[in-house]
C-alpha positions as CSV (number, residue, x, y, z in Angstrom):
1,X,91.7,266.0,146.1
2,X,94.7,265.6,143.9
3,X,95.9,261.8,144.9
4,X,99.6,260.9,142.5
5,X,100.4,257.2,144.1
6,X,103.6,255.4,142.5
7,X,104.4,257.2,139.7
8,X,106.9,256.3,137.3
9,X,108.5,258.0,133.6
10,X,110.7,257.2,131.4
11,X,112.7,259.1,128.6
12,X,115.2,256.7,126.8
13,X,116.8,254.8,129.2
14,X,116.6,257.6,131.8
15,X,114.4,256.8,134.9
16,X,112.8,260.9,135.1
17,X,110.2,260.2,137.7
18,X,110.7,257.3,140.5
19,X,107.4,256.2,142.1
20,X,106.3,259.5,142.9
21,X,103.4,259.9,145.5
22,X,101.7,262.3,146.7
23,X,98.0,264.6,147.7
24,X,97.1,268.3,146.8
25,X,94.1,269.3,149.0
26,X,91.3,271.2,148.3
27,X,91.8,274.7,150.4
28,X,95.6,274.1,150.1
29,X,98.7,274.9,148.3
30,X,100.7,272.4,147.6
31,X,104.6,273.7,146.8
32,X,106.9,271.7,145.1
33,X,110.2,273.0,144.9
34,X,113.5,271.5,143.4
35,X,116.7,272.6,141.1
36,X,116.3,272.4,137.3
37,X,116.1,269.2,135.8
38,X,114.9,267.2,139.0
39,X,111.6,265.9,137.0
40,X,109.2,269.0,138.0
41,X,107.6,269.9,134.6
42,X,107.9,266.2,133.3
43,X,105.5,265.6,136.8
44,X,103.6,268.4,135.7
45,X,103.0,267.3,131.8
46,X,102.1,263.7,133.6
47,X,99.1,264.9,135.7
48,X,97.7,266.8,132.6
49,X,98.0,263.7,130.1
50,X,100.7,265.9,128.4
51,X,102.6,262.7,128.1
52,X,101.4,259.1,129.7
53,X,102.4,257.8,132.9
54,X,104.7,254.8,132.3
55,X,103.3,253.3,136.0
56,X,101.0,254.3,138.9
57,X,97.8,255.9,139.2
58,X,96.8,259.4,139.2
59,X,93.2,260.1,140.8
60,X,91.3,263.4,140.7
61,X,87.6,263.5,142.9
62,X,88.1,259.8,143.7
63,X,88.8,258.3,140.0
64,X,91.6,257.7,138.3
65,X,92.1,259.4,135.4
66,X,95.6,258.0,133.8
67,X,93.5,257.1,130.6
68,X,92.2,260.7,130.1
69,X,93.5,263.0,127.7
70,X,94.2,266.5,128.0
71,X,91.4,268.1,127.3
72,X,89.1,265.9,128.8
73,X,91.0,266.9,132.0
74,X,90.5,270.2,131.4
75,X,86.7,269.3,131.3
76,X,87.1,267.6,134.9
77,X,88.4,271.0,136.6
78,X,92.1,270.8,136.3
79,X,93.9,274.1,134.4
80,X,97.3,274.4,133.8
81,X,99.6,277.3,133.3
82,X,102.8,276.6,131.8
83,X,106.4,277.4,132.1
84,X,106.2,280.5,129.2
85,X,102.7,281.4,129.6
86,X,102.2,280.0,126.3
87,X,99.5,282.9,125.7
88,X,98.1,283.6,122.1
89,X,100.1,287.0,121.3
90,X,98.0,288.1,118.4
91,X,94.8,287.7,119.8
92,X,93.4,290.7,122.5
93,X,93.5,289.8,126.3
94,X,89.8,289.5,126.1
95,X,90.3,286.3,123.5
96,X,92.9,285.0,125.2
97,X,91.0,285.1,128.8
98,X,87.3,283.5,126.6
99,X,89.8,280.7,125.4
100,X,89.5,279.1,128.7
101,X,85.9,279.2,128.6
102,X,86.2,276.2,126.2
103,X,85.0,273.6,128.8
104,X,81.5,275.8,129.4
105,X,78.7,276.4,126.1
106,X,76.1,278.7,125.7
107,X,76.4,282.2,127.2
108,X,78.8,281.4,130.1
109,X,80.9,280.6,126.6
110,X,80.9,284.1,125.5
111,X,81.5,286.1,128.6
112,X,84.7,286.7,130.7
113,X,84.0,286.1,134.5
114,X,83.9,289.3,136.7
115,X,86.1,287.4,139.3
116,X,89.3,287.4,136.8
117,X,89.2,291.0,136.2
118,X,88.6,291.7,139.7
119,X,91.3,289.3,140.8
120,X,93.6,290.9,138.0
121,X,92.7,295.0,137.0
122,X,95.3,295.2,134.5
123,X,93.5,292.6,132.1
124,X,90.5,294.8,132.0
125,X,92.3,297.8,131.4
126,X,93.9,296.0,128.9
127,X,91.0,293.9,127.4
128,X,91.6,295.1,123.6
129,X,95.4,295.1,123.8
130,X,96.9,292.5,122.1
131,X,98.3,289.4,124.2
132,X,102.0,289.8,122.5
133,X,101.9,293.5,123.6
134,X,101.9,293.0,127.0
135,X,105.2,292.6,129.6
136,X,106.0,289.4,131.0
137,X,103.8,290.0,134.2
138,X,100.9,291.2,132.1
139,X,101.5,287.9,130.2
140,X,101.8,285.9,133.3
141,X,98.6,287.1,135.1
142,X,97.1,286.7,131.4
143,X,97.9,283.3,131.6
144,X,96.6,282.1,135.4
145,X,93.7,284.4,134.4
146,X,92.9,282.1,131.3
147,X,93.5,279.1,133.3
148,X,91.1,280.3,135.8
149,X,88.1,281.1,133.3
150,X,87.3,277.2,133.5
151,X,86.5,277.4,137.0
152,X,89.2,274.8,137.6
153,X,88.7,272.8,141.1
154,X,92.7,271.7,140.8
155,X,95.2,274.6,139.6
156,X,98.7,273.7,138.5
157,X,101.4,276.1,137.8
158,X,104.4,275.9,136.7
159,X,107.2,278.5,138.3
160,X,104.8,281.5,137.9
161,X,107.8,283.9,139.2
162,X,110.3,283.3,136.5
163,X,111.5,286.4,134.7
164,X,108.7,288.7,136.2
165,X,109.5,292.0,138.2
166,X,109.0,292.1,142.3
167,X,105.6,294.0,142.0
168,X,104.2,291.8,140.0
169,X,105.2,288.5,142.0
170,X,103.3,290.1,145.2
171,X,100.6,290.6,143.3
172,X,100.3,286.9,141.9
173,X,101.1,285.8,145.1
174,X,98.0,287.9,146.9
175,X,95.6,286.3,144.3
176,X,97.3,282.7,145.2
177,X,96.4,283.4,148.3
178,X,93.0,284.5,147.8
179,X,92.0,281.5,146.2
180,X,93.4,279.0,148.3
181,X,91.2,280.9,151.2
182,X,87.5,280.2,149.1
183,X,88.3,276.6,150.0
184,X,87.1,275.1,147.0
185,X,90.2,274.8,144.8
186,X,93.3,272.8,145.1
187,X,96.3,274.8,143.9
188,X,100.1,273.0,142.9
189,X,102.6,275.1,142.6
190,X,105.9,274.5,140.9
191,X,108.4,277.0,142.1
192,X,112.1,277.8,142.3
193,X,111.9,281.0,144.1
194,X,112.1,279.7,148.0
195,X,110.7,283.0,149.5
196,X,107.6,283.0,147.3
197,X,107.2,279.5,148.0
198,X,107.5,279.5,151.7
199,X,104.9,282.2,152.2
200,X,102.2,280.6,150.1
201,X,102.9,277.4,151.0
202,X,100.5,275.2,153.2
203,X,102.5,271.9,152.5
204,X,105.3,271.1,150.3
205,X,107.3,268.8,148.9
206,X,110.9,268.9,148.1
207,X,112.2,266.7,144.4
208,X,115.8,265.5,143.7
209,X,117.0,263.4,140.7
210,X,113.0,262.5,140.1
211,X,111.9,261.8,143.8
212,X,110.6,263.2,146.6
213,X,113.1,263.6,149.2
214,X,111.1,265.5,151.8
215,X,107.9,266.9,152.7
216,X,105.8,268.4,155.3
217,X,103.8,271.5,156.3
218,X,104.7,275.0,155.0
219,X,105.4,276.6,158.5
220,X,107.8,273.7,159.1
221,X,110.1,274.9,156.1
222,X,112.8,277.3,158.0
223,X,113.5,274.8,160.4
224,X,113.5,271.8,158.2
225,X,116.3,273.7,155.9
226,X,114.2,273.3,152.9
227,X,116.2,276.7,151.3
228,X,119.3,274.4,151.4
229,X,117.9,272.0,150.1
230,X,116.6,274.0,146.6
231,X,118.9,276.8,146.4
232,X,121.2,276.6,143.4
């Protein structure tokens, strides 16, 4: 489990984050939903060791990991996918997806997982297409695809709907769902888009002006208003 207790940023002398806490449970999605510039992907680039918590304690499987950097968080089982997709254009799908691999060695370094190409058909149908070639959606299941290639026990992504045509949203929203039902994976998700949100989400949490202003469990959201609380 994903345990965020008091956590505070900085930029200048603006307060971004204000003693954020928080769990993401294993078998869980975890939405967090807020307008633009409420402190969502600053949150985001905490967890990962993008940039360093200024205060407070971020644990992941019982230790607390505010030291680590990137990488070596990527090596304890947390992926990230990115506002962007940040996906290497010129290099194939295939390269792209074996990138994530970068935690594993040996031949579990040098082989794409079944499971990702089952999870996402396109990629394999597109395995020697370059990453650049493909539409936004393509791009965007290329990304969580990547991210998943590590076998991550903690998922994090960052509004995954954003510029991406309906079909493609359901479909990213089935595998979403799929995964959260294996039981063994923790998934945050940072999202904009209410509806998409509110039927993925087991909890959720609700940011304004770097805090959390509510919370509770993902069937609760109609009632609570939680659309009137994010829509712009």
């Amino acid at each position: 489990m994903l345990q965020v207790n008091e956590l505070n940023q900085f930029y200048g002398g603006s307060h971004i984050l204000r003693g954020l806490s928080f769990d993401a449970k294993i078998g869980e999605v975890t939405c967090l939903l807020g307008r633009n510039g409420v402190g969502k992907t600053t949150l985001l680039k905490c967890l990962m060791g993008l940039i360093p918590a200024k205060s407070g304690t971020i644990r992941w499987q019982d230790q607390t990991i505010n030291a680590r950097k990137p990488h070596q968080r990527v090596q304890a089982g947390i992926a990230y996918v990115p506002q962007g997709r940040e996906i290497f254009p010129r290099l194939t799908v295939e390269e792209n997806l074996l990138m994530g691999l970068s935690r594993f060695s040996g031949n579990a370094a040098k082989q794409v997982p079944d499971e990702i190409y089952h999870l996402f058909p396109i990629l394999l149908e597109m395995k020697h297409r370059r990453g650049g070639d493909l539409s936004g959606g393509q791009q965007q299941q290329l990304a969580i695809g990547r991210a998943l290639a590590c076998k991550p026990g903690l998922l994090i992504l960052d509004e995954p709907t954003e510029g991406i045509q309906p079909s493609v949203i359901k479909e990213i929203g089935a595998v979403i769902r799929q995964l959260a039902a294996k039981g063994d994976m923790a998934i945050l998700l940072v999202e904009q888009f209410y509806d998409f949100a509110a039927e993925l989400a087991d909890s959720y949490l609700v940011m304004s002006r770097g805090s959390i202003v509510k919370r509770g469990r993902g069937e609760e959201m109609e009632a609570e208003n939680v659309r009137g609380m994010v829509a712009i």
